[in-house]
C-alpha positions as CSV (number, residue, x, y, z in Angstrom):
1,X,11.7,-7.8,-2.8
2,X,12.2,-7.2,1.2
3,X,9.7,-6.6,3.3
4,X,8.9,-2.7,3.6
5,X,7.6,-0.3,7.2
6,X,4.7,1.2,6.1
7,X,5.4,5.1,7.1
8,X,2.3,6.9,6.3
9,X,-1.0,6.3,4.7
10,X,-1.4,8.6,1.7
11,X,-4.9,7.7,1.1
12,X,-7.1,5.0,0.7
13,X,-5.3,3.8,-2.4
14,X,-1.6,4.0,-1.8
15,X,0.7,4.6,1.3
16,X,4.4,5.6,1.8
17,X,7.2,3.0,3.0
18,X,10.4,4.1,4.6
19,X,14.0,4.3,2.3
20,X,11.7,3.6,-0.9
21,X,11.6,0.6,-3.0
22,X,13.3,0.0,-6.3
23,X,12.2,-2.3,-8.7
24,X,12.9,-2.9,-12.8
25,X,15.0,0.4,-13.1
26,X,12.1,2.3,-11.3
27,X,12.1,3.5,-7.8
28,X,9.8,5.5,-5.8
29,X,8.2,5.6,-2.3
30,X,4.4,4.9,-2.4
31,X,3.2,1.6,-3.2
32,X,-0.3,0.0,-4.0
33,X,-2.6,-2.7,-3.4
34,X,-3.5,-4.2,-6.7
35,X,-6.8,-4.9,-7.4
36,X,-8.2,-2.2,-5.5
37,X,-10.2,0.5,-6.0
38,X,-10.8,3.0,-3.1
39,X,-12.8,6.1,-2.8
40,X,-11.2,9.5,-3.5
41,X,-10.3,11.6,-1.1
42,X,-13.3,13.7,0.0
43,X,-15.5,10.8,-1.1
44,X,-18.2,8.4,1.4
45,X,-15.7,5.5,3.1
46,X,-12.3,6.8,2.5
47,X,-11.5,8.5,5.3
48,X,-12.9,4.8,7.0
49,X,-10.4,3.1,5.2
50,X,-7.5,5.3,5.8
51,X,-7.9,4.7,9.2
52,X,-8.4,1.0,8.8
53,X,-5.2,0.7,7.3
54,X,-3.7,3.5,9.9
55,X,-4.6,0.9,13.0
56,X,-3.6,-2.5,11.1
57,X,-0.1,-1.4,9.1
58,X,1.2,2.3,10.4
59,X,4.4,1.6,11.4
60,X,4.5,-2.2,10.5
61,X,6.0,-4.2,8.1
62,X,4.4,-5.5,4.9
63,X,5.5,-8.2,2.0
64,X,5.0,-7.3,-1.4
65,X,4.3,-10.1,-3.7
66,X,3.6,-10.0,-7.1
67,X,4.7,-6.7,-9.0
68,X,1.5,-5.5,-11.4
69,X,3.2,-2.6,-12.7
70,X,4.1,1.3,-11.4
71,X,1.9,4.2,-11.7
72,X,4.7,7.4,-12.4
73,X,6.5,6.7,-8.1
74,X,4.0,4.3,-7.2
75,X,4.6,0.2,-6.9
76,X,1.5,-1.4,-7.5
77,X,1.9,-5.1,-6.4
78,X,0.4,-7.9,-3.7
79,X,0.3,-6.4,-0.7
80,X,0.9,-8.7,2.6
81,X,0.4,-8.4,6.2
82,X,1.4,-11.2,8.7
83,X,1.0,-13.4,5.8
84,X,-2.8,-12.5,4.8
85,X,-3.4,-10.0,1.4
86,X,-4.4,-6.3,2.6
87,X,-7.1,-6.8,0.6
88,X,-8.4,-9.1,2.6
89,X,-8.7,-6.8,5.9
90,X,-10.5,-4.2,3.6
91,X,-13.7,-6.3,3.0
């Protein structure tokens, strides 16, 4: 899969990657770190996180490793910044 510019940051969970992606038949234009689970919207530490991920990835490009599976226009997959899981930053 190529490498993808982060455009936006939806929420804590999911953010939106210029021209889409298309994988299996599916497309879409939101993907996800897998493994994740980040507070709603409205909830303590997501609007922390959101801009965590604002800072490090807005506007920069990330890998995406292993597909997990789609969630209705949503990639969930292995997320990857300069080489290092996203997950990793969110600790």
């Amino acid at each position: 899969m190529p490498d993808f510019f982060v455009s936006s940051i939806n929420n804590a969970a999911a953010f939106r990657v210029a021209y889409g992606w298309k994988c299996g038949g599916k497309t879409g234009v939101f993907i996800r770190p897998a493994g994740f689970n980040a507070p709603k919207p409205g909830n303590s530490g997501c609007g922390q996180i959101v801009s965590r991920l604002d800072s490090l990835i807005l506007g920069k490009k990330v890998q995406v490793g292993e597909v997990r599976g789609f969630l209705r226009d949503t990639l969930i997959c292995d997320i990857y910044y300069k080489g290092k899981n996203i997950l990793e930053y969110m600790q």
